[in-house]
C-alpha positions in Angstrom: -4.2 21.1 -8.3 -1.5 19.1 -6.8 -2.2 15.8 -5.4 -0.9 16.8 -1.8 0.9 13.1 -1.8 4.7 13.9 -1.2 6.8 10.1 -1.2 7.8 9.8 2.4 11.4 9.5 3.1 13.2 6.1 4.3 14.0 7.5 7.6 10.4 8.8 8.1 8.8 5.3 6.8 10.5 4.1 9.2 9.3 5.8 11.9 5.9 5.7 10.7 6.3 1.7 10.9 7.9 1.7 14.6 4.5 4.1 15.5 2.4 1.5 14.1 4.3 -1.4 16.2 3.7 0.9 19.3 0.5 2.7 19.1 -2.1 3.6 22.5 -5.4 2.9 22.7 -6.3 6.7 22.3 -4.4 6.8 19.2 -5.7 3.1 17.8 -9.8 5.1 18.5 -9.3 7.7 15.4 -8.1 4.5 13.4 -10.7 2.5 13.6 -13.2 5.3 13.0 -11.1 6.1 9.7 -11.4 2.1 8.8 -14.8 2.1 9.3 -15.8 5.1 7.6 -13.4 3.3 4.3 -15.5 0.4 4.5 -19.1 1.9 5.3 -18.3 3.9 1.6 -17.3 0.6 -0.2 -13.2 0.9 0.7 -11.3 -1.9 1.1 -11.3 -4.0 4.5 -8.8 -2.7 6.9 -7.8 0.1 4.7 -7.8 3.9 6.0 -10.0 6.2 4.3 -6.9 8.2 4.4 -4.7 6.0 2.4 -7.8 5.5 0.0 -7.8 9.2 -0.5 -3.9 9.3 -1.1 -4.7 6.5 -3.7 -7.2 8.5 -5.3 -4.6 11.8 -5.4 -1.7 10.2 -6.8 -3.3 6.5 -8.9 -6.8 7.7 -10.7 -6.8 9.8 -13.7 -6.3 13.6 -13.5 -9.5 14.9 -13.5 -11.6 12.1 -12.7 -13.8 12.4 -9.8 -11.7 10.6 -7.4 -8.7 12.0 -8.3 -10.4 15.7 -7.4 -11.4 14.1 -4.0 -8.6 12.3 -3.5 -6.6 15.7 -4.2 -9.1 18.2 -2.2 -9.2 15.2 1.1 -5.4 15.3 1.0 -4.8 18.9 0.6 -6.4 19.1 3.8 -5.6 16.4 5.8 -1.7 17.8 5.0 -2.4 20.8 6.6 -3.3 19.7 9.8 -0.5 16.7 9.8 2.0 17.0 7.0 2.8 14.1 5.2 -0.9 12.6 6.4 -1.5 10.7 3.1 1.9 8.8 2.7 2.2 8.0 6.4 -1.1 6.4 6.5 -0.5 4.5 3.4 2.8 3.4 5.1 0.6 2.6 8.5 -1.9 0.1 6.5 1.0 -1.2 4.8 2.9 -2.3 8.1 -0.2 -3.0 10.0 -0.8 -5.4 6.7 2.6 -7.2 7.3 2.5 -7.5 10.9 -1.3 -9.3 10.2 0.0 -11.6 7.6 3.2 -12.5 10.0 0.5 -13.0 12.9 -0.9 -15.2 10.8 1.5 -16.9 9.4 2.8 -18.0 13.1 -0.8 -19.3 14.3 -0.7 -21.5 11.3 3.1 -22.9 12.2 1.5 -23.4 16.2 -1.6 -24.8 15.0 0.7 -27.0 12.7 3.0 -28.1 15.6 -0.1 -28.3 18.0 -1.6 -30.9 15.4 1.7 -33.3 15.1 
């Protein structure tokens, strides 16, 4: 079996990322759920479950447990929305940077605010 995880193209990363910049509060809801359900079954904090799966697909060992989750989760999820494991490793990876950057410009007012 195929890992289902097909390398996004520039032009769709960088849609994926401008989506991320832009997204609705009915479109934020599905997630958060997806975060939580990573993290309630030991995923890393803010990650998706969906990018953890893509992970799993295309990084652990063919054959290994994971990997034949990873695979089977990802096979499915690109059925109903092609492309769903690398677009939502590109989401976690924007909504990464634009966290860091966020917090890298508190620390500069913070900085300013204590001179």
């Amino acid at each position: 079996m195929a890992s289902g995880l097909t390398p996004l193209p520039p032009d769709k990363i960088a849609r994926t990322d401008e989506e991320v910049d832009h997204q609705r509060y009915v479109t934020r809801l599905p997630r958060a759920l997806d975060i939580f359900l990573n993290e309630l079954t030991g995923g890393k904090m803010d990650e998706t479950l969906s990018s953890r799966m893509a992970q799993w697909a295309t990084e652990k060992p063919q054959g290994s447990i994971e990997w034949h989750i990873g695979s089977l989760v990802m096979h499915a999820a690109n059925k109903i929305d092609p492309d769903h494991g690398a677009s939502a490793e590109e989401a976690d990876k924007e909504r990464a940077t634009n966290e860091v950057a966020a917090e890298d410009q508190a620390e500069k007012v913070l900085e300013q605010e204590s001179q």
